[in-house]
N, C-alpha and C positions, 0 to 999 in steps of 0.2 A: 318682742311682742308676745301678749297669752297667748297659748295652745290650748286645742280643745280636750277636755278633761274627758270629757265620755269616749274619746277616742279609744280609750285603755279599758273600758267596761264593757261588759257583755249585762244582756235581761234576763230575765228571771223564768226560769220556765218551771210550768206547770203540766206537769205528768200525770195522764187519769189511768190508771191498769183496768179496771175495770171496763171502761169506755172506748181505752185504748186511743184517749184526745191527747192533743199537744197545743199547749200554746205559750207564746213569749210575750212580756210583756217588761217594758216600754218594747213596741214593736221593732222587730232589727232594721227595720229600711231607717226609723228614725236615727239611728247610730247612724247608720250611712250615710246618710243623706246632710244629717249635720254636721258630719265631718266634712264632707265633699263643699260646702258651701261656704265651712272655713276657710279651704284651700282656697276658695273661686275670691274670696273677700284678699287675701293675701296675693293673688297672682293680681289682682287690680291694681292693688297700691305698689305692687313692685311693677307694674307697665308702669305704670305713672315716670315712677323712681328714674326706670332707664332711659325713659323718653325728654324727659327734664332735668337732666343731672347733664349733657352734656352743654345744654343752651344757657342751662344756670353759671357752666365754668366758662363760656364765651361770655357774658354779660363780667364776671367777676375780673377775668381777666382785661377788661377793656383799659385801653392806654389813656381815653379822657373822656370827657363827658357826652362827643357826640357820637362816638364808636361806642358806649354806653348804650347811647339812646337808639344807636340803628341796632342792638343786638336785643335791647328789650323788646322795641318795635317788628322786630322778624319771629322774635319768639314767642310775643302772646299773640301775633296772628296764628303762628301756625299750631300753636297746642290749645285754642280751644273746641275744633274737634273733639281730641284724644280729652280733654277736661270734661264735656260733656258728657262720652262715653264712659269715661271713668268713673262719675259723678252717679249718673243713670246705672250703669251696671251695680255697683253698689250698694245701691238706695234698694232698687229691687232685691238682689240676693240679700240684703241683709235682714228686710221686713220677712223673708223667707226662712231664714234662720229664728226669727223670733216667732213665728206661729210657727215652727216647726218645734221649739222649745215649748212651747206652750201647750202645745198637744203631748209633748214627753213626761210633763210636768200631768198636767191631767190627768195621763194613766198611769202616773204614779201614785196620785191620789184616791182613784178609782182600788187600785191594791191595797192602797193602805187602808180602805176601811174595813178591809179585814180584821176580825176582833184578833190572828195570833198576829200581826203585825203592829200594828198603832204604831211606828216612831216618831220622832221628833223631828219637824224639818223645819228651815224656814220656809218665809214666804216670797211670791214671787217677785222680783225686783220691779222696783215703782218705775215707769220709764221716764226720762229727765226732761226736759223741756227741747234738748235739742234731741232726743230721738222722736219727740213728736214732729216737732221739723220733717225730720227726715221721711216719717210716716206721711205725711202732705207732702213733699215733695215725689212720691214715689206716687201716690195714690191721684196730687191735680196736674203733675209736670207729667207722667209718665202712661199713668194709667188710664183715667180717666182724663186727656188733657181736652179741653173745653165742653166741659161736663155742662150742660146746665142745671143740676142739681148744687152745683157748689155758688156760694156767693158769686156777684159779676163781677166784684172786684180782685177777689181771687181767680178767679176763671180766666182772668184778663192775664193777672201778674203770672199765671203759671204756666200762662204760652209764650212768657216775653224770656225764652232762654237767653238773649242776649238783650244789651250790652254786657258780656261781662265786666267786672272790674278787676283792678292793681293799682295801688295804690303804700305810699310809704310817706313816714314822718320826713324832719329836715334832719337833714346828716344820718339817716339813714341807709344803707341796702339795700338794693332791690332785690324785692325775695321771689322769684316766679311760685313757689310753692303759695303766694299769697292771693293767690287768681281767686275772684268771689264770683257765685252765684248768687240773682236776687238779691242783692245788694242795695237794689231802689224798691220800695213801695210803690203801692198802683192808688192814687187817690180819684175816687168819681165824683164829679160836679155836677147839679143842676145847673138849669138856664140861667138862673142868679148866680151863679159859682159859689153857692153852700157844697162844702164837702157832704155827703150821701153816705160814702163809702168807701176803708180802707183795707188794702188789701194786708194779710197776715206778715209775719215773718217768715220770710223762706230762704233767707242769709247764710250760704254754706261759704266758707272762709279758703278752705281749699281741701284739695285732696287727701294730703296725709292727716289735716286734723280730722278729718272726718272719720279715716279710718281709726287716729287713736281714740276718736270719742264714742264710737259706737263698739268699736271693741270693748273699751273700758267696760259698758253696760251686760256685751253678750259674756264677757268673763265672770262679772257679775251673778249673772243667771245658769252659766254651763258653772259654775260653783255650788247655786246654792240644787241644781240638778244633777252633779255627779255625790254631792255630800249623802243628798236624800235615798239616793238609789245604792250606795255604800251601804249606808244605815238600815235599809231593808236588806243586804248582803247579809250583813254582819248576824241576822237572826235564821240563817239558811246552812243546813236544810231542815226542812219540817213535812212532817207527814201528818196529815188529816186526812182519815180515813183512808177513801181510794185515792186519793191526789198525795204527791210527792212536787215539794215546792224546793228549786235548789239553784246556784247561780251558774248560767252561762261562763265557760271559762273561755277569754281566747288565747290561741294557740301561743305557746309562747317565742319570739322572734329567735330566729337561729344570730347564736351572737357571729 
């Protein structure tokens, strides 16, 4: 899995001798904090892991099709809890990770319109259809769940956390890692039974992918935010005037 790239960088401080200021920028807590929310996304999909990897090897191991069916049957009752939980915690720390990057990004633009700076960066990653997902799901399942501000047909589907589903082709495996969220749409009818109103998509697949696909994205963005903050390193140190601009070094790990 990626690791967090800013984890190895220190900000940029700014030293006034005349004024006798200090200041650092992208602020230190943002290192910490998206580091620490790395970890909380990783310790997620590893509960998952432990909690589902023994019921997975009873289901695999089964002698025939109805010791099959009682090991699937005891195991997606008792892990949609722990799928919920898992699903929820995620969703939130991750949308947290992304305005956390968002704000790092910003006061690295805020710097860079300094005229001895100007570098090259890119820009920030577009987000893909399923972290908009994930954005509604955090924001009408978790946060705000029967908002009246959101559609009624959303409003509806983002409190129906269950049924979940499971589900496999013929001559397939049954994969518990394949537990869905929001897998049905919510359709409103008038008195005539004209549909009115469908509810979005909010179709999470399971645990682990969700972890690889929103990783995919925050990799994405701690990429093109540890390049940009390099790139501004790389022109340090510089003295203008009373200010001395020079980079945070951290301490180096005792091998």
């Amino acid at each position: 899995m990626p690791q967090c790239r800013l984890a190895n960088l220190g900000p940029i401080c700014c030293d006034n001798l005349r004024d006798n200021l200090h200041s650092r920028t992208p602020n230190p807590m943002l290192f910490s904090n998206i580091r620490l929310l790395w970890e909380i996304l990783e310790m997620v999909a590893q509960d998952w892991k432990r909690e589902v990897t023994p019921l997975q090897e009873a289901v695999n191991s089964s002698l025939n099709e109805n010791e099959e069916l009682f090991h699937m049957t005891k195991a997606f009752s008792s892990l949609q809890p722990l799928y919920l939980k898992c699903l929820f915690s995620y969703a939130v720390f991750f949308i947290a990770i992304e305005g956390l990057s968002d704000r790092f990004y910003e006061e690295l633009n805020a710097l860079n319109q300094k005229p001895f700076f100007r570098v090259k960066h890119n820009k920030k990653p577009k987000p893909t259809a399923y972290v908009e997902k994930v954005r509604m799901i955090r924001n009408i399942s978790i946060a705000h769940i029967g908002s009246k501000k959101e559609r009624a047909a959303n409003s509806a589907a983002a409190m129906m956390w269950q049924p979940m589903t499971l589900s496999k082709k013929t001559n397939e495996s049954w994969n518990l890692d394949s537990m869905a969220f929001g897998a049905m749409k919510l359709t409103l009818r008038d008195a005539t039974g004209t549909a009115i109103d469908q509810s979005d998509d909010l179709e999470i697949k399971g645990v682990l992918d969700l972890d690889k696909q929103c990783k995919q994205y925050l990799d994405e963005y701690d990429s093109i935010c540890s390049d940009y903050l390099k790139a501004i390193h790389a022109r340090l140190p510089i003295d203008v005037g009373d200010e001395k601009y020079l980079e945070f070094k951290l301490p180096t790990p005792n091998p």
